[in-house]
VOMARFI-39219 format. One line per field, with one value per atom (N, C-alpha, C): residue number from 1; atom name; x, z, y. Coordinates in steps of 0.001 Angstrom, whole numbers. Example, Ala and Ser with C-alpha at 12.3 -4.5 7.8 and 13.67 -1.06 7.14 Angstrom:
k	(1,1,1,2,2,2) $
a	(N,CA,C,N,CA,C) $
X	(13190,12300,13200,12850,13670,12900) $
Z	(7800,7800,7800,7080,7140,7870) $
Y	(-5690,-4500,-3300,-2250,-1060,30) $
***
This chain:
k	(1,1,1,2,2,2,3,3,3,4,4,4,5,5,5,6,6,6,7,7,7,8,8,8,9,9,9,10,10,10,11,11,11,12,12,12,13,13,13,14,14,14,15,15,15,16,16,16,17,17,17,18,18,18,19,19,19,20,20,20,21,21,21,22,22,22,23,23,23,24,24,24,25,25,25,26,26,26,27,27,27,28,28,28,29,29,29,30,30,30,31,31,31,32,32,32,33,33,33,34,34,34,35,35,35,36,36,36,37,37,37,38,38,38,39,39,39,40,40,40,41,41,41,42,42,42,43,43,43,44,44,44,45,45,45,46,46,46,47,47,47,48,48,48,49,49,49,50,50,50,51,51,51,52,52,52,53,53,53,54,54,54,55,55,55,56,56,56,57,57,57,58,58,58,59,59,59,60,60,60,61,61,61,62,62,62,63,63,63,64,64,64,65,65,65,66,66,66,67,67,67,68,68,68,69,69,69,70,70,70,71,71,71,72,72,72,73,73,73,74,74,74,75,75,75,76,76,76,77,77,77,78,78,78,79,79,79,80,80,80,81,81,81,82,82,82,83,83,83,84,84,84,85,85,85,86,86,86,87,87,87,88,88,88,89,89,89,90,90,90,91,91,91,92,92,92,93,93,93,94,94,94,95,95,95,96,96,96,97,97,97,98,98,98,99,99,99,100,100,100,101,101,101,102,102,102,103,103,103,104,104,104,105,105,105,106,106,106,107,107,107,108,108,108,109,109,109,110,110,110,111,111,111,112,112,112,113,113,113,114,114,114,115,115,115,116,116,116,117,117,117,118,118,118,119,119,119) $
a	(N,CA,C,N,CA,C,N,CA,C,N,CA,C,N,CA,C,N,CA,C,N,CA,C,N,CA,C,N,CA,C,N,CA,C,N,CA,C,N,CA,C,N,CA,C,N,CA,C,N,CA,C,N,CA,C,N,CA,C,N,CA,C,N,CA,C,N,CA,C,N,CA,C,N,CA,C,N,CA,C,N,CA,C,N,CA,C,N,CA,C,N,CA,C,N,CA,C,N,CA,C,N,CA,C,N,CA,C,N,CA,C,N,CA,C,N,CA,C,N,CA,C,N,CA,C,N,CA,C,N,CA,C,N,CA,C,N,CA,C,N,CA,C,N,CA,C,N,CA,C,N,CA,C,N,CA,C,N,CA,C,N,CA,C,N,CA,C,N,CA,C,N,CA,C,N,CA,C,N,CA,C,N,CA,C,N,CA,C,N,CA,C,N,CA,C,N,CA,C,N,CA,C,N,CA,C,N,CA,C,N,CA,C,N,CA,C,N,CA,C,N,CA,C,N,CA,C,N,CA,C,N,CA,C,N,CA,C,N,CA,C,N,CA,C,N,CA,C,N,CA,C,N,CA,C,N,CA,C,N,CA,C,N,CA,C,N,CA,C,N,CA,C,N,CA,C,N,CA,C,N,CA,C,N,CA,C,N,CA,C,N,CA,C,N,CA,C,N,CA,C,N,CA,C,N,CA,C,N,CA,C,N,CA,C,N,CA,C,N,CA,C,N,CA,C,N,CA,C,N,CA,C,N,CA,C,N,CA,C,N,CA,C,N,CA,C,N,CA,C,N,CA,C,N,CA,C,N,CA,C,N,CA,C,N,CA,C,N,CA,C,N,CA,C,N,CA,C,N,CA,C,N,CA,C,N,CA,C,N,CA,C,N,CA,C,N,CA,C,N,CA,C,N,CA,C,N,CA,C,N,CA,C,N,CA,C) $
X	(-2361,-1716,-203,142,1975,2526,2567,3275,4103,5282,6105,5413,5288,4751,5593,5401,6119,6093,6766,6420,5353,4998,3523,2339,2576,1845,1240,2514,2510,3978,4212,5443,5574,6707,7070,8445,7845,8761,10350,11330,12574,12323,11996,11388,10870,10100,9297,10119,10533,12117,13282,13194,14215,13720,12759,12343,11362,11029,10459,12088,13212,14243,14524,15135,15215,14317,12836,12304,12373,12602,13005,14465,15241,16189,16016,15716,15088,14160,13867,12415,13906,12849,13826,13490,14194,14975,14084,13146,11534,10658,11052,9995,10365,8975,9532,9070,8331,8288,7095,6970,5877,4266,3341,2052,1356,699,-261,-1783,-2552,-3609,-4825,-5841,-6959,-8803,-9085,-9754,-10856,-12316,-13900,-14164,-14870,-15867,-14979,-16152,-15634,-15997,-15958,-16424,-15509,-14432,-13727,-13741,-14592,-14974,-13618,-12478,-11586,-10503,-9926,-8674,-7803,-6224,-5212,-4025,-3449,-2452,-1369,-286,1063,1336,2067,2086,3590,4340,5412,4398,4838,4430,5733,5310,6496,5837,5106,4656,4220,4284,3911,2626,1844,597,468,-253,-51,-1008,-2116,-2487,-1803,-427,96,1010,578,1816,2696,4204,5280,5978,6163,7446,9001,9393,10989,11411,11508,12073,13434,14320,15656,16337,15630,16070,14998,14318,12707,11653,10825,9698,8160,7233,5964,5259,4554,3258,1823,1339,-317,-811,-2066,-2955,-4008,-4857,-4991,-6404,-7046,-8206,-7952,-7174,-6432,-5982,-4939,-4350,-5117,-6565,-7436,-7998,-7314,-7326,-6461,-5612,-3766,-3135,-3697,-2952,-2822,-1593,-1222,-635,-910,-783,590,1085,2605,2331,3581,3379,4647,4301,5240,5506,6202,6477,7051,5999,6245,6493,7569,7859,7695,6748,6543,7605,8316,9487,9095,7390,7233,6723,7553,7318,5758,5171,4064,4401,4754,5340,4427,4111,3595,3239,2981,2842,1813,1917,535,409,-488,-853,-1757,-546,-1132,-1250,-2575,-3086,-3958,-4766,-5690,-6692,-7022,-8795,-9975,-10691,-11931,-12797,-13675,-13762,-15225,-16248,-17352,-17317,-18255,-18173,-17666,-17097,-16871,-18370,-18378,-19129,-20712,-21405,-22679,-23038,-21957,-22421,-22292,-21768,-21413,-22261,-23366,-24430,-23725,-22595,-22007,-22762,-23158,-24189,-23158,-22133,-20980,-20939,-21622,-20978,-19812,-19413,-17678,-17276,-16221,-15811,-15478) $
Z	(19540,20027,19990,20607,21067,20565,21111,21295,22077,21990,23221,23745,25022,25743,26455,26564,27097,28535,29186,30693,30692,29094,29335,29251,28805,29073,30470,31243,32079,32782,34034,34647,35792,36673,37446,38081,39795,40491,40483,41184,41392,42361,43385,44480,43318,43187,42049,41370,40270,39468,40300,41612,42224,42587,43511,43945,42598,41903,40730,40102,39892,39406,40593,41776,42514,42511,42888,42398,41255,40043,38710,39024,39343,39251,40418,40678,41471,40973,39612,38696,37928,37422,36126,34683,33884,32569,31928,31965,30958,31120,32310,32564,31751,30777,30190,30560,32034,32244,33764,33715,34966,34460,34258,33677,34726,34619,34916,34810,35764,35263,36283,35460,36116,36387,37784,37999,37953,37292,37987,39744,40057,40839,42536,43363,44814,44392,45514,46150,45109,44165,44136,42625,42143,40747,40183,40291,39355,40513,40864,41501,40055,40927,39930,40632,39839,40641,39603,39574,38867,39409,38091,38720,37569,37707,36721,35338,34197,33154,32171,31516,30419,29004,28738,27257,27258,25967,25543,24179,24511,23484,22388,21774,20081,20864,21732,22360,23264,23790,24993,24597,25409,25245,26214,25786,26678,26965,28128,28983,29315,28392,28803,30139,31391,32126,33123,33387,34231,33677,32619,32754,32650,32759,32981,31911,31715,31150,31864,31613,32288,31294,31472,29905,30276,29710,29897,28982,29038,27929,27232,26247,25664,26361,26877,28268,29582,29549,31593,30615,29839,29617,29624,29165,29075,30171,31661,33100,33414,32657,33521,32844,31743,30975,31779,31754,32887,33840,34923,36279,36312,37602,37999,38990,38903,39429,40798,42121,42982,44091,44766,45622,47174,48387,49152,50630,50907,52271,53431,54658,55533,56527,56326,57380,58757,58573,59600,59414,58312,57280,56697,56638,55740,54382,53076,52044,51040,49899,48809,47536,46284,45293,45008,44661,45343,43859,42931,41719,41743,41730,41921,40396,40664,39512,38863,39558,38916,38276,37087,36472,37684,37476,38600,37982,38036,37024,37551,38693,39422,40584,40821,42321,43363,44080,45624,46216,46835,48044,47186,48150,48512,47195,46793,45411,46037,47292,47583,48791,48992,49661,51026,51971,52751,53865,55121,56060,56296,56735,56271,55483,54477,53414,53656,52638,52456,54212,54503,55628,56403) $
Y	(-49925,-48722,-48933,-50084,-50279,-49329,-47915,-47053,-46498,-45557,-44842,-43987,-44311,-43194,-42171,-40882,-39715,-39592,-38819,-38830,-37494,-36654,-36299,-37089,-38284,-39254,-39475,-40386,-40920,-40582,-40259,-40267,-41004,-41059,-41962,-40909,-40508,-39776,-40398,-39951,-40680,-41928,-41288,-42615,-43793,-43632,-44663,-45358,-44898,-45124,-46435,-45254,-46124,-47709,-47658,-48663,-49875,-49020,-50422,-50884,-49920,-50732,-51630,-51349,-52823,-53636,-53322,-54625,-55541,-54423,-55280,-56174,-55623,-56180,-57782,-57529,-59361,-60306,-59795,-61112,-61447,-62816,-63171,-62725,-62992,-62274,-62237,-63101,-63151,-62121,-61591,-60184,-59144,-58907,-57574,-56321,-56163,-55148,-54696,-53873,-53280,-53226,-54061,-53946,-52762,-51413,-50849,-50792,-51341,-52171,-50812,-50981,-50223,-51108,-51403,-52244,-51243,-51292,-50696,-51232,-50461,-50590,-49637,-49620,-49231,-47932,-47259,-45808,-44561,-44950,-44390,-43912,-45516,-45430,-46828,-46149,-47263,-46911,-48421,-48417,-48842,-48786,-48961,-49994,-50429,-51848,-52082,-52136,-52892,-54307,-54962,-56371,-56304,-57361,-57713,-58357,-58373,-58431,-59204,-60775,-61333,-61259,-60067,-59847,-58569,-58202,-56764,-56712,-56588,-56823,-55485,-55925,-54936,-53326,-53796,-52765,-51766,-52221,-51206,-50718,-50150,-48176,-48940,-47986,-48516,-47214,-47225,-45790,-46612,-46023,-46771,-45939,-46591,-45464,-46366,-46044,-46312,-47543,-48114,-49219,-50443,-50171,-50928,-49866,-50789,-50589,-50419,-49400,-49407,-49993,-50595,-51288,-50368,-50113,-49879,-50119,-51037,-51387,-49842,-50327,-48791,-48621,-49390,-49419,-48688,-49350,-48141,-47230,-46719,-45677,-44309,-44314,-43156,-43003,-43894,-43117,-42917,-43145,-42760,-41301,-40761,-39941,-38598,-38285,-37100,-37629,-38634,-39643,-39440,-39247,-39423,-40450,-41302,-42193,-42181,-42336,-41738,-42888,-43096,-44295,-43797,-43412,-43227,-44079,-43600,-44437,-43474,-43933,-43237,-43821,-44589,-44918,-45909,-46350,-47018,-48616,-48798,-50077,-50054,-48957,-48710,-47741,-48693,-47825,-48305,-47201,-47675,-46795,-47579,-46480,-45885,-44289,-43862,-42804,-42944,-42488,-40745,-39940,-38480,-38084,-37062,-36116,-37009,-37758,-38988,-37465,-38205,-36981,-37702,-37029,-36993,-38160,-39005,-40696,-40424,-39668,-40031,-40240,-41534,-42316,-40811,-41665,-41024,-40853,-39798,-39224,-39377,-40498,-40901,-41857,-42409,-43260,-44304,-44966,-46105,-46897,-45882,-46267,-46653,-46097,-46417,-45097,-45457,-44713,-43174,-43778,-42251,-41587,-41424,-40944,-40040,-38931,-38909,-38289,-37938,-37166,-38560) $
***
């Protein structure tokens, strides 16, 4: 794939922007970028997680954004396409990045054999 990706691709709010550039700006120089990774399993169907990343593989799409780079391999990407990616701080030292406009994947309510089910 190693393609440019659009922010119709994939986007990333200002909050977001802001705060992955300071974090970038505190790794060292070998980092080439923000990996977007998509895990199976759980109630939810597929969670999602970023980590720093020092390679770019022939498979991933890349979003040049502020200054920094997002990577996604071409496996997660066909759950991320559309995804804005947004970084909220509730101000009570509980902050985090929180992936809106996910597509609907399954799972949820009563797949997880949990006595609650959803609600």
């Amino acid at each position: 794939m190693l393609a440019a990706l659009t922010e119709q691709d994939l986007s990333l709010t200002m909050p977001a922007q802001d705060k992955i550039g300071d974090l970038f700006s505190q790794v060292d120089d070998d980092i080439q970028g923000v990996r977007v990774f998509a895990n199976p399993g759980g109630c939810s169907g597929i969670s999602f997680g970023m980590t720093f990343t020092d390679s770019v593989n022939d498979n991933d799409g890349v979003l040049a954004v502020g200054g920094f780079k997002i990577i996604v391999d071409e496996g997660t990407f066909q759950y991320l396409r559309g995804v804005e990616i947004d970084f909220v701080d509730r101000g009570d030292g509980n902050a985090s990045f929180v992936f809106n406009n996910l597509p609907s994947m399954g799972g949820g309510c009563g797949t997880c054999g949990s006595a609650g089910g959803c609600g």
